[in-house]
C-alpha positions as CSV (number, residue, x, y, z in Angstrom):
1,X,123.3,-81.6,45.2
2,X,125.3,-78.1,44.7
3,X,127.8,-77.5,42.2
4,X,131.3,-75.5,43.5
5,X,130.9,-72.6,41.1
6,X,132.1,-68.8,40.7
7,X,128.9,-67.2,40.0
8,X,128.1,-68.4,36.7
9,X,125.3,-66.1,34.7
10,X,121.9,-68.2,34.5
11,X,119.0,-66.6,31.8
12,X,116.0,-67.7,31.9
13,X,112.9,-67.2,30.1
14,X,109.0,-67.2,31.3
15,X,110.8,-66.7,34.6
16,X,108.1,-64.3,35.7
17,X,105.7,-67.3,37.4
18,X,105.5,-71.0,37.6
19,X,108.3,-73.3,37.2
20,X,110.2,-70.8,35.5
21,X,109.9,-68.5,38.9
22,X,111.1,-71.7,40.7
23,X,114.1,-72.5,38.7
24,X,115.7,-69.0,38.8
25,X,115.0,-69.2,42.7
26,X,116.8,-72.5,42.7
27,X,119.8,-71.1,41.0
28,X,120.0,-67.8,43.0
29,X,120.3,-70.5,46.1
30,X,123.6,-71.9,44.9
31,X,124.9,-68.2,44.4
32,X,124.2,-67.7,40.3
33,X,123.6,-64.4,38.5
34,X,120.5,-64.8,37.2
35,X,118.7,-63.1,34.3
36,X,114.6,-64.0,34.2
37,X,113.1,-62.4,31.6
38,X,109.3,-62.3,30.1
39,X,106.5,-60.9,28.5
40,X,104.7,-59.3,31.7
41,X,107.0,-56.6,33.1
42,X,104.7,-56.4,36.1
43,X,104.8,-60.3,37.5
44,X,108.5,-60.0,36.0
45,X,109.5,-56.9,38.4
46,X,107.5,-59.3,41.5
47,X,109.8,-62.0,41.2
48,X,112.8,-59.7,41.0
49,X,111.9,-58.9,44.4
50,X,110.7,-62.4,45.7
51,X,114.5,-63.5,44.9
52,X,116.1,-60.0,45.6
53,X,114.6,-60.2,49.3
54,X,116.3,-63.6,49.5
55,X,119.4,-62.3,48.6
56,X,119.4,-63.3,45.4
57,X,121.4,-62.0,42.5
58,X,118.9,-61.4,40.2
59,X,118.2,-59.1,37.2
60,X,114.8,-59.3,35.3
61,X,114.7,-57.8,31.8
62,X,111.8,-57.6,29.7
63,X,111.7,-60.3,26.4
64,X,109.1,-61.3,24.0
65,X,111.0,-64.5,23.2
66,X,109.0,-65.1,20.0
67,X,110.5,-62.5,18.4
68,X,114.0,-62.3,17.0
69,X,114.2,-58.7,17.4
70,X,113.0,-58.6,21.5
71,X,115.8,-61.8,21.5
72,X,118.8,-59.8,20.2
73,X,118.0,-56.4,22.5
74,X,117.5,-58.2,25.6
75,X,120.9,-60.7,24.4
76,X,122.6,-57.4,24.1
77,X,121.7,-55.4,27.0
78,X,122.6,-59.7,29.1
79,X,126.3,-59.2,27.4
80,X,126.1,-55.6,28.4
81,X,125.5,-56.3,31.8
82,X,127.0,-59.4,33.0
83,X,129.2,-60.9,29.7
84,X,129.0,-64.4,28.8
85,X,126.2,-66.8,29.2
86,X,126.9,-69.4,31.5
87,X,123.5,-71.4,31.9
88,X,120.5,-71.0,29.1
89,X,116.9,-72.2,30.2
90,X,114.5,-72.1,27.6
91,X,111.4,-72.4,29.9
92,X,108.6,-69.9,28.3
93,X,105.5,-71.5,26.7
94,X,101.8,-71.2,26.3
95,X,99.2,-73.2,25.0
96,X,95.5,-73.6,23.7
97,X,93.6,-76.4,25.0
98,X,91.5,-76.7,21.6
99,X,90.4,-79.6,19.0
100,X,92.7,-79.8,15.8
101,X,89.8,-78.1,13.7
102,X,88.9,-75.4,16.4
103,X,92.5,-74.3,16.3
104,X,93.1,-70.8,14.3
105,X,96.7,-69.9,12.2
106,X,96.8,-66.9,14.5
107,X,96.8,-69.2,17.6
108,X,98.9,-71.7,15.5
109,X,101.8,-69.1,15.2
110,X,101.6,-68.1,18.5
111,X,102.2,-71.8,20.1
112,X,104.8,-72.5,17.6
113,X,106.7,-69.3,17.9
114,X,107.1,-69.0,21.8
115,X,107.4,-72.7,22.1
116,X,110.0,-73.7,19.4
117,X,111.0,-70.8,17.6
118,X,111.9,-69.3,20.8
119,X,114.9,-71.7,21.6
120,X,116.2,-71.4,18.4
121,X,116.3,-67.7,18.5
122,X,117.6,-67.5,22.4
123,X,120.1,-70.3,21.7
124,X,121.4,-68.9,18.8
125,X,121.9,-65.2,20.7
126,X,124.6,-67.4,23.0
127,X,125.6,-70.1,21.2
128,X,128.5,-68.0,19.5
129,X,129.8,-67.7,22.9
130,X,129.8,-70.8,24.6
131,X,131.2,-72.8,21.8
132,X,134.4,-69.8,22.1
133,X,134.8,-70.8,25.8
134,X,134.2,-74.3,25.6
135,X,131.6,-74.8,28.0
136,X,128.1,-74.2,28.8
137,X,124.6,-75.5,29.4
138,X,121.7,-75.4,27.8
139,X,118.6,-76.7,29.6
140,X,115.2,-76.8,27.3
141,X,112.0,-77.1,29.8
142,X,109.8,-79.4,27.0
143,X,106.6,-81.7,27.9
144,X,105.5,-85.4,28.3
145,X,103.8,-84.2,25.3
146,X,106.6,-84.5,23.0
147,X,106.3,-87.9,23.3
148,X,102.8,-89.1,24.1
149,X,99.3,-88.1,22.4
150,X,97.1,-86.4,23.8
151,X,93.8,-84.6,22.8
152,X,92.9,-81.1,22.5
153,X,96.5,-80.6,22.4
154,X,98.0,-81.0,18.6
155,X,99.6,-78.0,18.6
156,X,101.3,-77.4,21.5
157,X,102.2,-81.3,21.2
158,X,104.0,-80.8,17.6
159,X,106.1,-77.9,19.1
160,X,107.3,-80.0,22.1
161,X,108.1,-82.4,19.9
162,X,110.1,-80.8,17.6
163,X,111.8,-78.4,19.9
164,X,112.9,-81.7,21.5
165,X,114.4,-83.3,17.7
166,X,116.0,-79.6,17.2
167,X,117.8,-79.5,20.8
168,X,118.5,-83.5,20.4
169,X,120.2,-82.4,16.8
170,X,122.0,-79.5,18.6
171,X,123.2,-81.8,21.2
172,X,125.8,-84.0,18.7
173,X,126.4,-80.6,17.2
174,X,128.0,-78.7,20.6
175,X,129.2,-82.0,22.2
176,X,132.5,-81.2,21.2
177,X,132.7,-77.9,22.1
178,X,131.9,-78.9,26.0
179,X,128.8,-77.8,25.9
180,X,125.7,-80.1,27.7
181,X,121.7,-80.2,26.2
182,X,119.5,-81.3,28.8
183,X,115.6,-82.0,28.1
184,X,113.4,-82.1,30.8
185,X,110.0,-83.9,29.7
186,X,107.5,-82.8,33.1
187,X,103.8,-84.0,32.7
188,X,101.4,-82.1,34.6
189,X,102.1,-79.3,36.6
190,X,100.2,-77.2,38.8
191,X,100.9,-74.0,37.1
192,X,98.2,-71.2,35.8
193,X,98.9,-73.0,32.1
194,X,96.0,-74.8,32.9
195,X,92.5,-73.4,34.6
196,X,91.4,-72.7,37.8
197,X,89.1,-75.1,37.7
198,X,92.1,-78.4,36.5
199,X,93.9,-77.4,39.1
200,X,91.4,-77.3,42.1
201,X,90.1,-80.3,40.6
202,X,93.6,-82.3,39.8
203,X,95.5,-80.4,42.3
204,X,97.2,-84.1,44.2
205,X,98.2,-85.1,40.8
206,X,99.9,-82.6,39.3
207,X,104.0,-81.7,40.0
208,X,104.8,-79.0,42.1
209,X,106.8,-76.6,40.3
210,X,109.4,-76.6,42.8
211,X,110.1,-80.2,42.6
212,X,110.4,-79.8,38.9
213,X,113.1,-76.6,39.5
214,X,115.4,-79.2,41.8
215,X,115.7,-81.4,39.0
216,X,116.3,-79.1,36.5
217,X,118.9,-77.8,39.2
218,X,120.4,-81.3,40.0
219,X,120.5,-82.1,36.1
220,X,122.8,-79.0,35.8
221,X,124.6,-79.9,38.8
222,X,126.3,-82.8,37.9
223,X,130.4,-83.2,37.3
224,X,130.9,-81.4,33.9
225,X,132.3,-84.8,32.5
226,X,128.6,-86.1,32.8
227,X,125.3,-85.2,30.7
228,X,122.2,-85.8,31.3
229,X,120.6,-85.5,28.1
230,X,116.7,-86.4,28.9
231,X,114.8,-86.8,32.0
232,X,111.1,-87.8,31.8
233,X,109.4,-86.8,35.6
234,X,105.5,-87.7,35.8
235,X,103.1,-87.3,39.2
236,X,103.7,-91.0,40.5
237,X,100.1,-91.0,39.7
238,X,100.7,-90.9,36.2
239,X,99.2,-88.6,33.4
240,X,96.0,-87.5,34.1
């Protein structure tokens, strides 16, 4: 499904690999301006090319998004460049496949602050904005793990679930102002979040990346009247 638009301006963040890489590919198809952004300048600058040799519009712009100070440049040099923020995916996140008691602070604060604190610093940098044109989307990539326990996995589970109860919150705040908060809640996917080894070995059950971009794609596509405010998408395997 394609949406007739005028080249709205797309950010988003871990778009340097995975399904981030996928979803800024899938935007620059229906003609977007879109901003990735991430830690690793080198992988970042390689997909800038990928989508660039497509003929893509695409601008990559380095961002720690776990801290409020990387936020606010890169936000400024976005408004610099190309204006007002059409389309916000909060994509970036990492995790530490550890036992609760084998988990440090250190690797705590690290889950917690690209996972969660990370949308509430990049939606606040363009919030302001879409609430003064009325319109906007803001599309959080979360987990399965929000909403279902599983081992080794406390922490990253506790900052999928709250980023999902702070966009839910967010959601009856910005209704009014036109503005749609979409969750999508993937389960496994075949990305280099998990090892080498999970993958070979789990490979024809895990979600392709892609497949997970063309919802996140259809989800934004539909009539601005509509919003679809969660979708769940598992292997039709189930969870592994």
């Amino acid at each position: 499904m394609k949406k007739k638009i005028n080249s709205p301006v797309v950010w988003i963040t871990g778009a340097s690999k995975g399904i981030g890489k996928e979803i800024a590919f899938s935007f620059a198809q229906i003609g977007c301006q879109v901003i990735i952004s991430s830690r690793n300048k080198k992988l970042l600058a390689e997909t800038e090319k990928y989508i660039s040799k497509l003929n893509g519009k695409v601008k990559a712009i380095s961002c720690d998004v776990s801290s409020e100070k990387s936020v606010k440049l890169c936000s400024a040099k976005i408004k610099k460049l190309f204006g007002h923020v059409h389309i916000l995916v909060n994509n970036a996140a990492i995790t530490e496949f550890l036992p609760f008691d084998k988990t440090s602070s250190k690797q705590f604060d690290a889950i917690i602050n690209t996972n969660l604190k990370s949308i509430f610093l990049c939606t606040n940098s363009v919030l302001n904005q879409m609430k003064k044109k009325k319109s906007g989307a803001i599309i959080n990539i979360l987990s399965v793990a929000a909403i279902k326990t599983f081992t080794n996995s406390s922490v990253y589970s506790a900052s999928k679930a709250g980023a999902s109860a702070l966009t839910k919150s967010l959601r009856e705040e910005v209704r009014k102002f036109g503005i749609r908060v979409i969750n999508i809640l993937p389960g496994m996917v075949n990305t280099e979040m998990w090892s080498l080894k999970d993958r070979k070995l789990f490979s024809s059950r895990m979600l392709n990346p892609k497949d997970v971009a063309e919802i996140v794609l259809s989800a934004y596509c539909q009539p601005n009247s509509v919003m679809i405010e969660e979708i769940i998408v598992r292997p039709q395997s189930g969870d592994i």
